[in-house]
PDB file of N, CA, C and O in Angstrom:
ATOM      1  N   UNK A   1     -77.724 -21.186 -50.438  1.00  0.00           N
ATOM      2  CA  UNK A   1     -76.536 -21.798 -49.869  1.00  0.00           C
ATOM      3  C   UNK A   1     -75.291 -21.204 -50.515  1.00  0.00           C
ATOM      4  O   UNK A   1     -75.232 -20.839 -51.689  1.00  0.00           O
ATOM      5  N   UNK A   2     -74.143 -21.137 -49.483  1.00  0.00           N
ATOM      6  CA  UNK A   2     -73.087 -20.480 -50.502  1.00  0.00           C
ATOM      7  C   UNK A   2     -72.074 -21.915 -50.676  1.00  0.00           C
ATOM      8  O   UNK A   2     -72.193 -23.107 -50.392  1.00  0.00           O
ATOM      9  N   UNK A   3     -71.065 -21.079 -51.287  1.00  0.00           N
ATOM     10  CA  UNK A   3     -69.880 -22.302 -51.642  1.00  0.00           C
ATOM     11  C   UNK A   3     -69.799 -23.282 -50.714  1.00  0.00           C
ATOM     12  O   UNK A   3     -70.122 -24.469 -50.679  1.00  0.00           O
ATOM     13  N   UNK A   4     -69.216 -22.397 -49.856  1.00  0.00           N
ATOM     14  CA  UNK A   4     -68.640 -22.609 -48.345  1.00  0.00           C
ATOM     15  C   UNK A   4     -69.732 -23.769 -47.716  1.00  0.00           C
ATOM     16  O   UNK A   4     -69.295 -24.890 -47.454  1.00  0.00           O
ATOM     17  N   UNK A   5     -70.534 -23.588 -47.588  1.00  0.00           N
ATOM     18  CA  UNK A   5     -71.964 -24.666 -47.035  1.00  0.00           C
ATOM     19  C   UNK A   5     -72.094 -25.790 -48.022  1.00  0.00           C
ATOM     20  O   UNK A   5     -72.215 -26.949 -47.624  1.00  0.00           O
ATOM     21  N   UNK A   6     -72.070 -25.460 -49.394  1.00  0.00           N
ATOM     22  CA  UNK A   6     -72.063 -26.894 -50.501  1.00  0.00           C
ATOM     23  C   UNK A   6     -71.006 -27.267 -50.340  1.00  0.00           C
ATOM     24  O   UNK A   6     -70.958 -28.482 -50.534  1.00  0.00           O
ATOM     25  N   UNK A   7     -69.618 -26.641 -49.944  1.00  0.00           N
ATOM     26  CA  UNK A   7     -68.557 -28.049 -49.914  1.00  0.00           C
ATOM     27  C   UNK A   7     -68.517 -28.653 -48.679  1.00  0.00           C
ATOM     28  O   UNK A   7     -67.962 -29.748 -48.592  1.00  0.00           O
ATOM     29  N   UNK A   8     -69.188 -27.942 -47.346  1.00  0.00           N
ATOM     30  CA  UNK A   8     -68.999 -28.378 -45.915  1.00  0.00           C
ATOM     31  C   UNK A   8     -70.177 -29.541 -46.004  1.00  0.00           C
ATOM     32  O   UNK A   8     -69.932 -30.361 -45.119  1.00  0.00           O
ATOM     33  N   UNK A   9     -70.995 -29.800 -46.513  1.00  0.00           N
ATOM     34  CA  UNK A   9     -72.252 -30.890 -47.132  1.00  0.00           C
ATOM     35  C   UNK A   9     -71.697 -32.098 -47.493  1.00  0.00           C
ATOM     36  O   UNK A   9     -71.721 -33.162 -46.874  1.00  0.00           O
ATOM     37  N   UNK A  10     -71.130 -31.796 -48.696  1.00  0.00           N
ATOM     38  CA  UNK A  10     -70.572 -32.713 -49.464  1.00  0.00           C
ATOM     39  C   UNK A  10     -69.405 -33.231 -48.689  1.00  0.00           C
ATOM     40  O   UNK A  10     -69.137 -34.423 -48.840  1.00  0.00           O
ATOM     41  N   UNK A  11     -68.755 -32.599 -47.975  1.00  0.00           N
ATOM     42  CA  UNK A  11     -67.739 -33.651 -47.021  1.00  0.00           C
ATOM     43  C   UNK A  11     -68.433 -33.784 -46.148  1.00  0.00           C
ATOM     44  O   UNK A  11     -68.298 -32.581 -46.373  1.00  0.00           O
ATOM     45  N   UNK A  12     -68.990 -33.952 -45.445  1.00  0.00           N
ATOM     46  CA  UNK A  12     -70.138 -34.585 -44.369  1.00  0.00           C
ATOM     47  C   UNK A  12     -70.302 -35.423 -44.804  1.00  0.00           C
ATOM     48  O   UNK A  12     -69.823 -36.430 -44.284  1.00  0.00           O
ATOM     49  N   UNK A  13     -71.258 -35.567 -46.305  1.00  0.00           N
ATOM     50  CA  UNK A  13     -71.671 -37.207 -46.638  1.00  0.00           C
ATOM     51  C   UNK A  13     -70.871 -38.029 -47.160  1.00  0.00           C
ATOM     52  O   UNK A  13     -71.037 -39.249 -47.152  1.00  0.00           O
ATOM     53  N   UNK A  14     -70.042 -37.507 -47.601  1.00  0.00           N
ATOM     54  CA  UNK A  14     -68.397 -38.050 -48.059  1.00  0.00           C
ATOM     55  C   UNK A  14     -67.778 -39.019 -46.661  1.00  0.00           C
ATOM     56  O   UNK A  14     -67.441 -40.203 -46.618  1.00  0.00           O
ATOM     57  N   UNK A  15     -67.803 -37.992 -45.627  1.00  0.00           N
ATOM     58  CA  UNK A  15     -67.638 -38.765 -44.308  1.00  0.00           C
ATOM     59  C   UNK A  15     -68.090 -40.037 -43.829  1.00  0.00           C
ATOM     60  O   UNK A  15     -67.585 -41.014 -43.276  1.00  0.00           O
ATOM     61  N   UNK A  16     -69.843 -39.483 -44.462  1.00  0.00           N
ATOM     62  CA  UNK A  16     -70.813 -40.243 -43.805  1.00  0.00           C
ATOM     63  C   UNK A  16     -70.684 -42.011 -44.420  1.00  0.00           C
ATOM     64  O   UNK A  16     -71.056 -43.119 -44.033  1.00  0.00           O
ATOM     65  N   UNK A  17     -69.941 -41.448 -45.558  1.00  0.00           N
ATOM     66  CA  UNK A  17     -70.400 -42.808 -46.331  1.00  0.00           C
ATOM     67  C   UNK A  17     -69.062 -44.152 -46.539  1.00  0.00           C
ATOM     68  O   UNK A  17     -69.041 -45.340 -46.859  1.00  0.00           O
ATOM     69  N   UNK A  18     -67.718 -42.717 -45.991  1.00  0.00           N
ATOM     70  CA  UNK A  18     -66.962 -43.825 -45.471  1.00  0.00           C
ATOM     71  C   UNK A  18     -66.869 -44.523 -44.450  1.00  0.00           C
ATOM     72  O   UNK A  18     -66.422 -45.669 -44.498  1.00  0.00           O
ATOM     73  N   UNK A  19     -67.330 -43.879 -43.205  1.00  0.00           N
ATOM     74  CA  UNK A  19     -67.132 -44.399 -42.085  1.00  0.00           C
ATOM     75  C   UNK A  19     -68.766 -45.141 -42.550  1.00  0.00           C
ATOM     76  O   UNK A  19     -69.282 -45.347 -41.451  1.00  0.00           O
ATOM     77  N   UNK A  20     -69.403 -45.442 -43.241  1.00  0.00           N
ATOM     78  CA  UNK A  20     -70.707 -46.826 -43.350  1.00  0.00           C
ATOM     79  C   UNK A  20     -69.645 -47.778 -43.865  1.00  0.00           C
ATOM     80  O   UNK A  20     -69.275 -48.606 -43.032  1.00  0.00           O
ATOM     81  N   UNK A  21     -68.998 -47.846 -45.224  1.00  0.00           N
ATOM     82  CA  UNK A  21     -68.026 -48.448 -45.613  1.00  0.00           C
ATOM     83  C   UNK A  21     -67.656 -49.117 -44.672  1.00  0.00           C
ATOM     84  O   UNK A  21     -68.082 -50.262 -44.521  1.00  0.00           O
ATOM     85  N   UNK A  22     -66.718 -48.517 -43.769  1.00  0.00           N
ATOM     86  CA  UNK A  22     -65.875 -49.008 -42.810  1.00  0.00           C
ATOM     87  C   UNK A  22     -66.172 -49.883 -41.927  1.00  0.00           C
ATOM     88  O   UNK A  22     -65.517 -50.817 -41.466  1.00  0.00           O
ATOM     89  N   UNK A  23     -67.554 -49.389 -41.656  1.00  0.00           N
ATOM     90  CA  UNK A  23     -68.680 -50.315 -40.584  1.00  0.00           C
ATOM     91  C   UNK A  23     -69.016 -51.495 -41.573  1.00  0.00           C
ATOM     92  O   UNK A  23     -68.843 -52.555 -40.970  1.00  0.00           O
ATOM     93  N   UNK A  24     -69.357 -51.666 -42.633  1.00  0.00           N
ATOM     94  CA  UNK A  24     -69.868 -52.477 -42.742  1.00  0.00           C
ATOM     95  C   UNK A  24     -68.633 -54.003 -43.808  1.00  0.00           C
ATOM     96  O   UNK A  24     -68.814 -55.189 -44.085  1.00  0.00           O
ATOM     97  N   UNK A  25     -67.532 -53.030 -44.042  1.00  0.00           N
ATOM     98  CA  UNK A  25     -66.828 -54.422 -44.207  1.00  0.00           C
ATOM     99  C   UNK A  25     -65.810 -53.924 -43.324  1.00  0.00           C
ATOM    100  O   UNK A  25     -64.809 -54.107 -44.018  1.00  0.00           O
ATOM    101  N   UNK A  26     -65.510 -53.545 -42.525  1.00  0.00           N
ATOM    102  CA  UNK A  26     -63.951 -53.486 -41.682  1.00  0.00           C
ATOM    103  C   UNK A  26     -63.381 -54.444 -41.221  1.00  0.00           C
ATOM    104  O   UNK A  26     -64.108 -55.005 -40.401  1.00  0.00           O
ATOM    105  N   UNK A  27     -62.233 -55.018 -41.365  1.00  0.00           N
ATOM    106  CA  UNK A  27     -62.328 -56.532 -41.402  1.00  0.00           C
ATOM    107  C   UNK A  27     -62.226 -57.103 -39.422  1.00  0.00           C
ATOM    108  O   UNK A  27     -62.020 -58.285 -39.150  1.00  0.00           O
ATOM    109  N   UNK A  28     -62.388 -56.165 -38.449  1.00  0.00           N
ATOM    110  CA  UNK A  28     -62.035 -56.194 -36.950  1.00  0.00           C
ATOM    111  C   UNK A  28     -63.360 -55.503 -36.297  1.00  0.00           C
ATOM    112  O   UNK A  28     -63.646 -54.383 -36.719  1.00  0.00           O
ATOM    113  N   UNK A  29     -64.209 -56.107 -35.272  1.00  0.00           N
ATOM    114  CA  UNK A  29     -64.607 -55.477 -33.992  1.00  0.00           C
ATOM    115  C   UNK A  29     -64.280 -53.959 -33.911  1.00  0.00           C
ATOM    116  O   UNK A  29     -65.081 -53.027 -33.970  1.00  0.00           O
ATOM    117  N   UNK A  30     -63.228 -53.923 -33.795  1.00  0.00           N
ATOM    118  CA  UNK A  30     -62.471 -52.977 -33.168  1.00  0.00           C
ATOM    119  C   UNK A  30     -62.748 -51.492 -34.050  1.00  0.00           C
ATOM    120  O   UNK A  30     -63.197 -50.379 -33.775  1.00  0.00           O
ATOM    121  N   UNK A  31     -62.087 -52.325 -35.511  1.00  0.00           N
ATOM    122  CA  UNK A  31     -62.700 -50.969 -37.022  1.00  0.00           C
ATOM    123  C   UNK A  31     -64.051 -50.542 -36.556  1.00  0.00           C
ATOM    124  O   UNK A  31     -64.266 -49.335 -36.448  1.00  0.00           O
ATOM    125  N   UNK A  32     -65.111 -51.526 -36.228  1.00  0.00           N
ATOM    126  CA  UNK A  32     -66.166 -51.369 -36.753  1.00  0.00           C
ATOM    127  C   UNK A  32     -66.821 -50.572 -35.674  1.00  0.00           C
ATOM    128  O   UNK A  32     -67.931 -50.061 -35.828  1.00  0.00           O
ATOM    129  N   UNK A  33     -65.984 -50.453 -34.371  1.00  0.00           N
ATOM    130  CA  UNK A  33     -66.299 -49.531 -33.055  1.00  0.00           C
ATOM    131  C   UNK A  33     -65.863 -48.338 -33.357  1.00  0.00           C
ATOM    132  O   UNK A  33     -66.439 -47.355 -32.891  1.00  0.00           O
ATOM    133  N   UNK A  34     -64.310 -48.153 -34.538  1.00  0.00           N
ATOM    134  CA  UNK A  34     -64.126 -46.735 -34.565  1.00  0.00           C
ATOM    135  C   UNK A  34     -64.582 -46.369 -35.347  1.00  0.00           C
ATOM    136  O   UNK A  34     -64.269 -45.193 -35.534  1.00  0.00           O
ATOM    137  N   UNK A  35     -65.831 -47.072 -36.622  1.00  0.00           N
ATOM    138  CA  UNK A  35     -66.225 -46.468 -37.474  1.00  0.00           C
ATOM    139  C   UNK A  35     -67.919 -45.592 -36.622  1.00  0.00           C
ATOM    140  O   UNK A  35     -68.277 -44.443 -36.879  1.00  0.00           O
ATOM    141  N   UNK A  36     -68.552 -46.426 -35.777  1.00  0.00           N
ATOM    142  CA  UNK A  36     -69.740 -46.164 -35.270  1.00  0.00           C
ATOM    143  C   UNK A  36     -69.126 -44.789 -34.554  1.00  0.00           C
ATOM    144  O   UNK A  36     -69.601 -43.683 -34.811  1.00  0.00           O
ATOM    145  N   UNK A  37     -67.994 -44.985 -33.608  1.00  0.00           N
ATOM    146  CA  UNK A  37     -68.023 -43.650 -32.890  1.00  0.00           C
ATOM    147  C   UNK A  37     -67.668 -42.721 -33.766  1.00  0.00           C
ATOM    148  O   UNK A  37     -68.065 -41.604 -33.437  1.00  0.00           O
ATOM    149  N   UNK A  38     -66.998 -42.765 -34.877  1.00  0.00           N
ATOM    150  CA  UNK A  38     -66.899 -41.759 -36.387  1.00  0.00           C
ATOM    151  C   UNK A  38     -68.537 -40.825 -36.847  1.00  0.00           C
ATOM    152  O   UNK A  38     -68.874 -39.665 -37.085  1.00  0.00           O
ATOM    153  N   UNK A  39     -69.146 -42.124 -36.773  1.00  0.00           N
ATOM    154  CA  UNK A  39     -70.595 -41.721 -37.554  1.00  0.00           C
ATOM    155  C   UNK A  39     -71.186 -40.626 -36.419  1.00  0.00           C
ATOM    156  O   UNK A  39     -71.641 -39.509 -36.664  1.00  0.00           O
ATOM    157  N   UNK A  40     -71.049 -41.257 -35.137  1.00  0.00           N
ATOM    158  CA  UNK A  40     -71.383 -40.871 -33.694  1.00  0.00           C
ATOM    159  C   UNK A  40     -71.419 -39.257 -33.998  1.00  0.00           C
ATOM    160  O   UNK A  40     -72.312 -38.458 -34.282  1.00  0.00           O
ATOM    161  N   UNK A  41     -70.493 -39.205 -33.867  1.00  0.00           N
ATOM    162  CA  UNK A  41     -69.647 -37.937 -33.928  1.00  0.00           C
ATOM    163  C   UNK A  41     -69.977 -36.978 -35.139  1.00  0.00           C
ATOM    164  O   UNK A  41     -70.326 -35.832 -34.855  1.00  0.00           O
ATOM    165  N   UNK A  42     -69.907 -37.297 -36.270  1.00  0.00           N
ATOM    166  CA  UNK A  42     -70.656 -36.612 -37.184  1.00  0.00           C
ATOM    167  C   UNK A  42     -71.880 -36.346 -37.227  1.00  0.00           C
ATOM    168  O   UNK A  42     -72.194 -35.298 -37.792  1.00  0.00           O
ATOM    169  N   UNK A  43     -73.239 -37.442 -36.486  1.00  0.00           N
ATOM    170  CA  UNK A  43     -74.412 -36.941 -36.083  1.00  0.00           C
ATOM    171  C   UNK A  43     -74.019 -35.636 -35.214  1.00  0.00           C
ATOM    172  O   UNK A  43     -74.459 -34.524 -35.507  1.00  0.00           O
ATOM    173  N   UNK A  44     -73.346 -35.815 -34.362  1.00  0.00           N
ATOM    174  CA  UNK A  44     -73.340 -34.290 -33.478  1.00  0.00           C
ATOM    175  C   UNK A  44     -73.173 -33.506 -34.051  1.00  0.00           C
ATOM    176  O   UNK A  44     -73.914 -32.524 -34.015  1.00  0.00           O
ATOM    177  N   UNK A  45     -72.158 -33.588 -34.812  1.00  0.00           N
ATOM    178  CA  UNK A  45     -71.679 -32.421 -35.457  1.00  0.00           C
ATOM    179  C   UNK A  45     -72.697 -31.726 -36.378  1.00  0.00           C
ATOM    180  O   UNK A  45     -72.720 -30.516 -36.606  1.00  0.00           O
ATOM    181  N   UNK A  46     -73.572 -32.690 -36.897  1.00  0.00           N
ATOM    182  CA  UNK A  46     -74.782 -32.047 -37.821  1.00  0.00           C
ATOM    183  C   UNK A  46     -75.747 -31.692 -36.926  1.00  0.00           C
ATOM    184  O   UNK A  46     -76.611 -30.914 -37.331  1.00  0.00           O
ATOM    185  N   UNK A  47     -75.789 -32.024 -35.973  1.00  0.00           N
ATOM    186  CA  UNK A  47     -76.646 -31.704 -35.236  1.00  0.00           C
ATOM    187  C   UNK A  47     -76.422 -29.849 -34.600  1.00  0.00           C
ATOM    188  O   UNK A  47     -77.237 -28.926 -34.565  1.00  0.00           O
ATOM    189  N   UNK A  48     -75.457 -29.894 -34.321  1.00  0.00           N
ATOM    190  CA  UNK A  48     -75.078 -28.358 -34.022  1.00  0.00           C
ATOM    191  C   UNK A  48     -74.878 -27.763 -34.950  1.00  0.00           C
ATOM    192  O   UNK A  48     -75.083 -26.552 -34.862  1.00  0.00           O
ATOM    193  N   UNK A  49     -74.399 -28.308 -36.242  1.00  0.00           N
ATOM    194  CA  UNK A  49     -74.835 -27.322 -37.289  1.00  0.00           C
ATOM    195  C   UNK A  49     -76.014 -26.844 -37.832  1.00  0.00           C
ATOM    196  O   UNK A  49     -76.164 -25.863 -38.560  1.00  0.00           O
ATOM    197  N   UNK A  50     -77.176 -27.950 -37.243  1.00  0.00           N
ATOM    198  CA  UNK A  50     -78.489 -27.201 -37.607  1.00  0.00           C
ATOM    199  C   UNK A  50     -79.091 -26.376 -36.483  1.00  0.00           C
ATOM    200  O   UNK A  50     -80.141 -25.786 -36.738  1.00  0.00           O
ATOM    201  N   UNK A  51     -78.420 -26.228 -34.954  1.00  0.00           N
ATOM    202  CA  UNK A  51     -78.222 -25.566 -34.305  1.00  0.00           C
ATOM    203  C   UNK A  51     -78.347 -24.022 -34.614  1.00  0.00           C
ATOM    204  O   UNK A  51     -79.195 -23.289 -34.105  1.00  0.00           O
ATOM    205  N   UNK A  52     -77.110 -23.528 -35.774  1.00  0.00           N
ATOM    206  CA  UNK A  52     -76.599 -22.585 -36.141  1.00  0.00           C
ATOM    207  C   UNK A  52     -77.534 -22.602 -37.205  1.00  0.00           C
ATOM    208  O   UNK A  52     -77.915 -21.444 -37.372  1.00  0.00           O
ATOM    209  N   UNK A  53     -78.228 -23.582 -38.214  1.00  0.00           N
ATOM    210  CA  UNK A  53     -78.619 -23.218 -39.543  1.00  0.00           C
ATOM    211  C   UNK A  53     -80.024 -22.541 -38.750  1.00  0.00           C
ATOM    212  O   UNK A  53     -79.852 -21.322 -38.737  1.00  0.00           O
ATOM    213  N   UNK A  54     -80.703 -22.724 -38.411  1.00  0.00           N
ATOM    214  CA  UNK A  54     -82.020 -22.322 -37.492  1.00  0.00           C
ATOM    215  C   UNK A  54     -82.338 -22.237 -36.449  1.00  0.00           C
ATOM    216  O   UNK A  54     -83.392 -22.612 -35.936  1.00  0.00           O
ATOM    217  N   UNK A  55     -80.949 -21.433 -35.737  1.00  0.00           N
ATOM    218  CA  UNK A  55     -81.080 -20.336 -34.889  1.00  0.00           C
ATOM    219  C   UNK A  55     -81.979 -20.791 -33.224  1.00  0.00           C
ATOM    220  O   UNK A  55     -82.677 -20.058 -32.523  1.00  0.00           O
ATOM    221  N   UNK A  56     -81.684 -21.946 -33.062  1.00  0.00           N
ATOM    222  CA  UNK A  56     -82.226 -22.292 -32.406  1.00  0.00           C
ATOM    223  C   UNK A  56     -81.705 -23.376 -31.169  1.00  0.00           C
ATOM    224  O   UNK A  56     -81.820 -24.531 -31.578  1.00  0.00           O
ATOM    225  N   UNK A  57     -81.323 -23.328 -30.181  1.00  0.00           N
ATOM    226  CA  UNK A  57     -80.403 -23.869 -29.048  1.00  0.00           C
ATOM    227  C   UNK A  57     -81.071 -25.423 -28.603  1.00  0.00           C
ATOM    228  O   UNK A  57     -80.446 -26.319 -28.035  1.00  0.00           O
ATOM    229  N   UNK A  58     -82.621 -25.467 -29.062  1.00  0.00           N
ATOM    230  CA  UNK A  58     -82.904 -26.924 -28.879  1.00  0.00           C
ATOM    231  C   UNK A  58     -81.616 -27.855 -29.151  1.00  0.00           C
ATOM    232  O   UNK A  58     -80.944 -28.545 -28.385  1.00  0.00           O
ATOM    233  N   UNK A  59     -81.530 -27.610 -30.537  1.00  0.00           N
ATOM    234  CA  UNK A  59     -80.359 -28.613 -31.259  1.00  0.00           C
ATOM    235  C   UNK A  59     -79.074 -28.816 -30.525  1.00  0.00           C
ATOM    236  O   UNK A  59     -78.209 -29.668 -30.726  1.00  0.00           O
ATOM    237  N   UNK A  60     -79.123 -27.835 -29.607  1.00  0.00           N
ATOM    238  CA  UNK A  60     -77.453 -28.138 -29.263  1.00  0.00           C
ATOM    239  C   UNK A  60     -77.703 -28.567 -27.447  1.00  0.00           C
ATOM    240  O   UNK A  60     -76.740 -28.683 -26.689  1.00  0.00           O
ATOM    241  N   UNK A  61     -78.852 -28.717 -27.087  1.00  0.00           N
ATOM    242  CA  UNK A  61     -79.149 -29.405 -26.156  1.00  0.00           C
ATOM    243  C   UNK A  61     -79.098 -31.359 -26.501  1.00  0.00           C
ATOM    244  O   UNK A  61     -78.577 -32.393 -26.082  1.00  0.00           O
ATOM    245  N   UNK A  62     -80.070 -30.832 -27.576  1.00  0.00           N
ATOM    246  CA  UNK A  62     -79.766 -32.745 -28.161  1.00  0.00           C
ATOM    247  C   UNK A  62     -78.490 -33.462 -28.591  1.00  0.00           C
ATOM    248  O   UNK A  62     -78.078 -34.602 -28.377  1.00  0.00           O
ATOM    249  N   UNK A  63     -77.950 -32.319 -29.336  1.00  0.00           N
ATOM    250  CA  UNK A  63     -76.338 -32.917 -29.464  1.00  0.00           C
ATOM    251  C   UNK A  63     -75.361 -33.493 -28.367  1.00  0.00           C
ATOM    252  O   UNK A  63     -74.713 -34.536 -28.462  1.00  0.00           O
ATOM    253  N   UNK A  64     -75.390 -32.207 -26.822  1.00  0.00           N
ATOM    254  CA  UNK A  64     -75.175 -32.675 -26.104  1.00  0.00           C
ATOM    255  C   UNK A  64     -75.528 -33.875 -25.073  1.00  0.00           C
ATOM    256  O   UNK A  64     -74.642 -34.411 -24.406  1.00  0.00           O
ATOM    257  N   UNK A  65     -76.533 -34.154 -25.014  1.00  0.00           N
ATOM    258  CA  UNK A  65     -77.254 -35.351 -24.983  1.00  0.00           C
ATOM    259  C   UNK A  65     -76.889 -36.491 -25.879  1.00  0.00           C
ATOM    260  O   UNK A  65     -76.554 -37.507 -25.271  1.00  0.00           O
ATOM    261  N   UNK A  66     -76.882 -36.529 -26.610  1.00  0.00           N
ATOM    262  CA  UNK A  66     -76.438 -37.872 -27.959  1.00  0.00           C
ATOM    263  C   UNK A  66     -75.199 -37.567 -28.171  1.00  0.00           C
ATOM    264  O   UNK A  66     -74.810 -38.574 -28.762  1.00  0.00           O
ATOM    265  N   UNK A  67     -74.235 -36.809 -28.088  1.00  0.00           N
ATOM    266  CA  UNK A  67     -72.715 -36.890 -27.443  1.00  0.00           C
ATOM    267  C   UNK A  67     -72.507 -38.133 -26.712  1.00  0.00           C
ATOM    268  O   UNK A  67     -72.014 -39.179 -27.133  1.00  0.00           O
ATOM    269  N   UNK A  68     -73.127 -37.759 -25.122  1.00  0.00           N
ATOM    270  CA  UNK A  68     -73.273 -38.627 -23.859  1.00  0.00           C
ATOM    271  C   UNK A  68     -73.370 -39.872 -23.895  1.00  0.00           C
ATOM    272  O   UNK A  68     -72.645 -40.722 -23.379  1.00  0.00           O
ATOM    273  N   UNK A  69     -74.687 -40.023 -24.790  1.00  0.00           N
ATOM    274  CA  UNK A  69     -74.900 -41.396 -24.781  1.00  0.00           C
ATOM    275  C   UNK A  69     -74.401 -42.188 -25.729  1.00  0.00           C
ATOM    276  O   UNK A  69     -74.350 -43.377 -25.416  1.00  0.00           O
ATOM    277  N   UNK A  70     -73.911 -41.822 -27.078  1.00  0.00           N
ATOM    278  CA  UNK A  70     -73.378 -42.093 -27.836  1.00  0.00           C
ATOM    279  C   UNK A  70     -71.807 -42.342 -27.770  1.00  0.00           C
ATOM    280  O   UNK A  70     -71.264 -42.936 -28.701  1.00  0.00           O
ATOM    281  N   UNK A  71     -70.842 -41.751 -26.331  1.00  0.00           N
ATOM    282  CA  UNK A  71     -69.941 -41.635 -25.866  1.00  0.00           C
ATOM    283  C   UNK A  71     -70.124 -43.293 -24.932  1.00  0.00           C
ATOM    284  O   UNK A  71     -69.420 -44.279 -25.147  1.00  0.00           O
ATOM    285  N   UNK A  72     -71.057 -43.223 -24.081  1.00  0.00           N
ATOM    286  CA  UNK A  72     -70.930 -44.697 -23.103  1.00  0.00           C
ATOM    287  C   UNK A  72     -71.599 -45.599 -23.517  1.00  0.00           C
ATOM    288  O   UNK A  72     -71.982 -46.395 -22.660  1.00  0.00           O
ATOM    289  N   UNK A  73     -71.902 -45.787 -24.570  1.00  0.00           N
ATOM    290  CA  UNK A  73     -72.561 -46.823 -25.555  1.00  0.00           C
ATOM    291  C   UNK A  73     -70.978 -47.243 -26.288  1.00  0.00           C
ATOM    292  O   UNK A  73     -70.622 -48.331 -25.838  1.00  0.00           O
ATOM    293  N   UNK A  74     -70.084 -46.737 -27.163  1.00  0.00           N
ATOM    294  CA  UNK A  74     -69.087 -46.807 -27.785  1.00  0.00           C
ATOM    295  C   UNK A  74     -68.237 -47.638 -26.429  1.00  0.00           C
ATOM    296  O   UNK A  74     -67.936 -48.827 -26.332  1.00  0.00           O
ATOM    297  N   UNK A  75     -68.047 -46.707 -25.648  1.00  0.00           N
ATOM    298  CA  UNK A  75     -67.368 -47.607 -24.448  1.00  0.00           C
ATOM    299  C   UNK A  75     -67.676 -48.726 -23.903  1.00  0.00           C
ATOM    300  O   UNK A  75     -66.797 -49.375 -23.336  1.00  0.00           O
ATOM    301  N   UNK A  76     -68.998 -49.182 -23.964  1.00  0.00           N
ATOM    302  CA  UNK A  76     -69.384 -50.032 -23.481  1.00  0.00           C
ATOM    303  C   UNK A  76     -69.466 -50.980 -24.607  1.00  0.00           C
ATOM    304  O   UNK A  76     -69.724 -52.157 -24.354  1.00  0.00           O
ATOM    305  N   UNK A  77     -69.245 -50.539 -26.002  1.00  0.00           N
ATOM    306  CA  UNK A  77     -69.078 -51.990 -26.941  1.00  0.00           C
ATOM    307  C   UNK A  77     -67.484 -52.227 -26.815  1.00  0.00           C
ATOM    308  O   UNK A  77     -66.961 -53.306 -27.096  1.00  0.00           O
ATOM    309  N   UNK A  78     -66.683 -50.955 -26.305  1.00  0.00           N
ATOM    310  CA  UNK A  78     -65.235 -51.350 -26.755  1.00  0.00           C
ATOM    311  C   UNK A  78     -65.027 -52.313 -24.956  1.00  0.00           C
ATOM    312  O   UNK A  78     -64.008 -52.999 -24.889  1.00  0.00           O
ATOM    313  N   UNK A  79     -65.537 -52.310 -24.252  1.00  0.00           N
ATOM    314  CA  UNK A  79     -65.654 -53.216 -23.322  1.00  0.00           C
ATOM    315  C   UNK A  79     -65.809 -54.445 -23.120  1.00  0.00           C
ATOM    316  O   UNK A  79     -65.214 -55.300 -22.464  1.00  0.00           O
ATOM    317  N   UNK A  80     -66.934 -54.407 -23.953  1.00  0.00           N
ATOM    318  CA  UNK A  80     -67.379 -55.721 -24.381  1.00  0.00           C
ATOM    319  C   UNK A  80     -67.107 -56.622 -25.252  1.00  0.00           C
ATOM    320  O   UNK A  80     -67.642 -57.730 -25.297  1.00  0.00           O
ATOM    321  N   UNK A  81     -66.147 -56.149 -26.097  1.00  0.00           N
ATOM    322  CA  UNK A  81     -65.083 -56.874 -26.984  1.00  0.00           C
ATOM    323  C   UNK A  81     -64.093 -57.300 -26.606  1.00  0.00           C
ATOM    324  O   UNK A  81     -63.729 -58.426 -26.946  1.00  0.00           O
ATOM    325  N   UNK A  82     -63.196 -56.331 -25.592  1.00  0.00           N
ATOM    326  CA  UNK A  82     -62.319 -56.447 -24.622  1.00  0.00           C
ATOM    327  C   UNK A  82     -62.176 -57.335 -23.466  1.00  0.00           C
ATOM    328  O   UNK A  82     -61.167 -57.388 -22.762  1.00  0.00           O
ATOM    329  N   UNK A  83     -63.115 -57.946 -23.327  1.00  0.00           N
ATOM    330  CA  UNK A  83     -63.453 -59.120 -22.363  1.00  0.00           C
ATOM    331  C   UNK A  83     -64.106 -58.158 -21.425  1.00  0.00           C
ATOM    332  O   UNK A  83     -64.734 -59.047 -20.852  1.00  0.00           O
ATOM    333  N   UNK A  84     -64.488 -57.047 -20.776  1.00  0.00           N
ATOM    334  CA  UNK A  84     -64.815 -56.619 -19.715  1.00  0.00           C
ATOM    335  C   UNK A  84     -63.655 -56.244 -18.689  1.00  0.00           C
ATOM    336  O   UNK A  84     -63.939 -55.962 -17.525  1.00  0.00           O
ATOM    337  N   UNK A  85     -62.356 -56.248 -19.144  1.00  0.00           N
ATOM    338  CA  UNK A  85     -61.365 -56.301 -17.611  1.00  0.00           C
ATOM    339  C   UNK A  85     -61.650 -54.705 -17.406  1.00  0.00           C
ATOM    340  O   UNK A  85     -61.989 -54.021 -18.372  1.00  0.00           O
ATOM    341  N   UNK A  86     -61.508 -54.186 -16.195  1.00  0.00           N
ATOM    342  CA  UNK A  86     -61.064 -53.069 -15.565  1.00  0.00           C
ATOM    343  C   UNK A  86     -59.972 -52.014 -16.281  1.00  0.00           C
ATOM    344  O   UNK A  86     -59.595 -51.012 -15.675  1.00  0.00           O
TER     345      UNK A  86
END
């Protein structure tokens, strides 16, 4: 591994562990929707980086996939907090 990859790691889980933080005392619904679509989002992002680490396009089929659903799942909790209006 070079530098460059041990510090891009270490802020990943740095990420990872605020946006859990955030989720798990945020004092609003609302925090705790932008912390999940935070985490959301960083699964992808690791996900296409192992894409690139092993050369291999499966990974970035699944990312795009768990993007998707991970995209109208988020919407559909920020909906559902929201009362449901239009």
């Amino acid at each position: 591994m070079t530098i460059l990859e041990i510090i891009a790691t270490v802020l990943m889980v740095l990420a990872v562990l605020l946006g859990l933080l955030r989720m798990l005392i945020g004092p609003s619904a609302p925090d705790r929707i932008v912390a999940a679509d935070t985490l959301a989002m960083i699964a992808t992002i690791v996900l296409t980086g192992f894409a690139v680490w092993f050369e291999s396009e499966f990974y970035l089929d699944v990312a795009l996939i768990y993007a998707t659903l991970s995209f109208v799942g988020i919407v559909a909790l920020a909906r559902a907090i929201e009362g449901g209006r239009a």
